[in-house]
C-alpha positions in Angstrom: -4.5 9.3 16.5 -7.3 7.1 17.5 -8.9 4.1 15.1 -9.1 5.3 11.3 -12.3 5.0 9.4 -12.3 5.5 5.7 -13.8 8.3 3.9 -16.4 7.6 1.8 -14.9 9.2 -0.7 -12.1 7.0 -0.7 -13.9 3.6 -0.1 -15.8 5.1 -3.5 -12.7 5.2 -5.6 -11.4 1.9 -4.0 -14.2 0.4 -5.2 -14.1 1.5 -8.7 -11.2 -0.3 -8.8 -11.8 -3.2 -7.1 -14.4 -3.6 -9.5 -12.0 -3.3 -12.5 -9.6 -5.6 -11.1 -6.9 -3.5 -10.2 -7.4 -5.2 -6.8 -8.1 -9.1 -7.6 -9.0 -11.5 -4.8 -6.2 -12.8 -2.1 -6.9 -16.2 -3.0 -6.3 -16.2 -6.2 -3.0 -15.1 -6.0 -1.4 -18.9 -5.0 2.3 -17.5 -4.2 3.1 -20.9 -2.6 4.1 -21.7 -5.8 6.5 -19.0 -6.5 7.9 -19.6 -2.5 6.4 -22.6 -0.8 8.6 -22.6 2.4 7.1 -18.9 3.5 7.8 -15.4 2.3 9.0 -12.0 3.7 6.1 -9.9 4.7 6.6 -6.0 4.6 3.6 -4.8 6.3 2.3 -1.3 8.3 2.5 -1.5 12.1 -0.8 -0.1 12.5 -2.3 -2.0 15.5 -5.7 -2.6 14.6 -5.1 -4.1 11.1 -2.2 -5.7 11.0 -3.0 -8.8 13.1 -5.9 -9.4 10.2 -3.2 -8.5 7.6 -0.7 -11.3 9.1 -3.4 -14.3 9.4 -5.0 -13.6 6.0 -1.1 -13.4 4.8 -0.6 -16.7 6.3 -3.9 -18.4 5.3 -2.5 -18.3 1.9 0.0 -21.3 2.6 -2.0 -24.7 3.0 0.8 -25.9 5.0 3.1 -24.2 7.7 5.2 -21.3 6.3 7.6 -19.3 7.4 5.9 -15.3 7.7 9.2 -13.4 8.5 7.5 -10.2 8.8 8.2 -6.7 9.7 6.1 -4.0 10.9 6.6 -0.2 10.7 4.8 3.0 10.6 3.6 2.9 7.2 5.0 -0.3 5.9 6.2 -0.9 2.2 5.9 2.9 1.5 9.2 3.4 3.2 10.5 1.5 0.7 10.1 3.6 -1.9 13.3 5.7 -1.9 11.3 8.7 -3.0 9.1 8.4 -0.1 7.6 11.4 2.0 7.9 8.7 5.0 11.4 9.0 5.6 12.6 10.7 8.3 13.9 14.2 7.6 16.8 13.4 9.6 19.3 11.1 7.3 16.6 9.4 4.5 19.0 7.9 2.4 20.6 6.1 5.7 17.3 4.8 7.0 16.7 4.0 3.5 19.3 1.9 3.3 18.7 -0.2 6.8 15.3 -1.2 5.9 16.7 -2.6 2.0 19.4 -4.0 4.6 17.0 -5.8 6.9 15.3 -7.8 3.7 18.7 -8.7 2.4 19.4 -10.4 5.6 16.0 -11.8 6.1 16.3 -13.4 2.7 20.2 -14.6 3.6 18.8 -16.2 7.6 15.4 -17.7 6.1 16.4 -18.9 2.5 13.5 -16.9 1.4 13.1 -15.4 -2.4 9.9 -13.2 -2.1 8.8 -10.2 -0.5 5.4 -9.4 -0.2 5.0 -5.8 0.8 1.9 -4.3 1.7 0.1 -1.1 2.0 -3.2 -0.6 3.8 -6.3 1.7 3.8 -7.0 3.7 5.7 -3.3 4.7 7.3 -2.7 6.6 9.6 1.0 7.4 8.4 0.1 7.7 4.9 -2.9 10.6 6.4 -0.4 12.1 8.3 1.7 13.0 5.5 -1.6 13.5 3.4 -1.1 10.8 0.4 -3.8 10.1 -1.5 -4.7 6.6 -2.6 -2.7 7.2 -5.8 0.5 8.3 -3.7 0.3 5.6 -2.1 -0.4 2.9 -4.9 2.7 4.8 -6.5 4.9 4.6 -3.7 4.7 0.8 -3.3 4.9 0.5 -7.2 8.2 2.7 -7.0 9.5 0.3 -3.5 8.9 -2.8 -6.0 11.2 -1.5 -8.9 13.6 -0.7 -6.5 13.7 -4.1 -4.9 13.6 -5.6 -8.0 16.5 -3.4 -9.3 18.5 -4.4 -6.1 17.7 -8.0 -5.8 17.1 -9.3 -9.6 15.7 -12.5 -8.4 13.6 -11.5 -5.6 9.5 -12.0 -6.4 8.4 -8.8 -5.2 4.0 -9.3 -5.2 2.5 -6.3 -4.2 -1.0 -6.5 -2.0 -3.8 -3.5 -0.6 -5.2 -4.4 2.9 -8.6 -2.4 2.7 -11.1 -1.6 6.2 -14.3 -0.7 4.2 -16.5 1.1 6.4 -20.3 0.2 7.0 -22.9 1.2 4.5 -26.5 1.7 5.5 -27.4 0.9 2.3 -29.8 2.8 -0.5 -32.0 1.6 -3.5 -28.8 1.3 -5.2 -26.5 -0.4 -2.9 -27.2 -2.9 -0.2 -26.1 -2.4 3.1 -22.3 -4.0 4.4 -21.3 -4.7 7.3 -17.6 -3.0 8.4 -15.3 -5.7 7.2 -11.2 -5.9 6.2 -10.2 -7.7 2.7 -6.8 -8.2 1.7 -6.5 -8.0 -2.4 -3.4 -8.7 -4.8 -2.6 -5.8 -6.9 -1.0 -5.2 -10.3 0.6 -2.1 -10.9 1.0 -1.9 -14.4 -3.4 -2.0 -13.8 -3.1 0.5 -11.2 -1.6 3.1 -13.9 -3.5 1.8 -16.9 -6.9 2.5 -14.5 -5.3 5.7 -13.0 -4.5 7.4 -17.0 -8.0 6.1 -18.2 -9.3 7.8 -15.1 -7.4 10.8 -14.9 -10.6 13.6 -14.5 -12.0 11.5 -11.6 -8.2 11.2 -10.3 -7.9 15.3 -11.1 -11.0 16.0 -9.0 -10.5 13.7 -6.6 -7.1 15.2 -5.3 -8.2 18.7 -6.0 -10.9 17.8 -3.0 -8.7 15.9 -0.6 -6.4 19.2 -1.0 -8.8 21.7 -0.7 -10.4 19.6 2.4 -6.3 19.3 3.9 -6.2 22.9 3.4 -9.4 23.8 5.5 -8.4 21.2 8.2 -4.8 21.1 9.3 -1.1 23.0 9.0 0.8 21.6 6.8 3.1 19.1 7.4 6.9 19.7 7.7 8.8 20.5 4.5 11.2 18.4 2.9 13.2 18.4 0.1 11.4 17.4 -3.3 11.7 13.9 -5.2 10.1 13.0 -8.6 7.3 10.6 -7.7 5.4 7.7 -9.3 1.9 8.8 -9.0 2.5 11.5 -6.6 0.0 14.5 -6.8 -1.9 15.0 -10.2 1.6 14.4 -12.3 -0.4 11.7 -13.7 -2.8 14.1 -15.4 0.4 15.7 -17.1 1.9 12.5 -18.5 
């Protein structure tokens, strides 16, 4: 899969809530405070974003930090133990070697927080055809369960976004392609998604009728109650 350009319809409902601060800007999210000496950094592998992802990480520490990071196809999602991302082949076991890996990161560095991440677009998260709410739940549902598993641990949650260029129309001015890291709340995220939940109902109806006209499916695997996944929002 070559370089990943967003779809407009995607950067469209990113934007609605960017602008009501479901997404808030990186800087204002000072975690030195929480961790001063560095964090844990759960991050997607995905070559062409992740070295911006990793200096914008680190640009939030005014002095040197430790970044212990780690860098897999589809990043924080796979934390989620409900996650579509998990190999068919033994889940629960891979599962349970990535929760592993933190725990020791946090035992070698003497660090208490671990940002994870999730990015837009992914080529992972396309692959397995997750919409932006599937993913937002996902890394909602990989924070409760590190939470659950480490009490202690601060467990922010950030979106890495590569909005597209705009030409620009009597509306809206042209932009430049450009990458933005934002902090995220997920209690927002679902308050937004419920107060939203036609645009969220026609918005996945589309990406699945567009899924269906484009691709074979991808492999089955054995069903797990979501966060957010598919329109379950519109139901609760």
């Amino acid at each position: 899969m070559s370089k990943l350009v967003l779809s407009e319809t995607d950067a469209q409902v990113l934007q609605l809530m960017r602008n009501a601060d479901v997404f808030t800007d990186l800087e204002n999210h000072r975690i030195t405070n929480d961790e001063p000496t560095g964090s844990i950094c759960f991050t997607c592998a995905d070559g062409h974003q992740i070295g911006d992802i990793y200096t914008r990480h680190s640009n939030i520490y005014e002095e040197e930090a430790c970044i212990h990071t780690f860098g897999l196809n589809g990043g924080a999602l796979l934390l989620a133990p409900n996650s579509p991302l998990l190999p068919l082949i033994f889940p629960e076991g891979v599962h349970a070697f990535l929760i592993q890996q933190i725990d020791d990161a946090m035992k070698m560095k003497g660090i208490n927080l671990c940002a994870i991440y999730t990015h837009f677009p992914c080529g992972a998260a396309t692959s397995a055809r997750l919409s932006i709410m599937d993913q937002l739940g996902l890394v909602v549902s990989a924070k409760t369960f590190l939470k659950k598993r480490f009490p202690t641990l601060k467990v922010p949650l950030f979106v890495h976004v590569h909005w597209p260029y705009r030409s620009g129309d009597s509306e809206q001015p042209p932009r430049p392609s450009m990458r933005r890291t934002y902090y995220m709340s997920g209690k927002h995220a679902e308050a937004w998604i419920v107060a939203n939940r036609q645009l969220v109902i026609d918005y996945e109806a589309d990406l699945r009728k567009k899924a269906l006209a484009s691709a074979p499916p991808p492999a089955e695997r054995p069903s797990s109650p979501g966060v957010w996944i598919g329109t379950s929002v519109a139901t609760r």
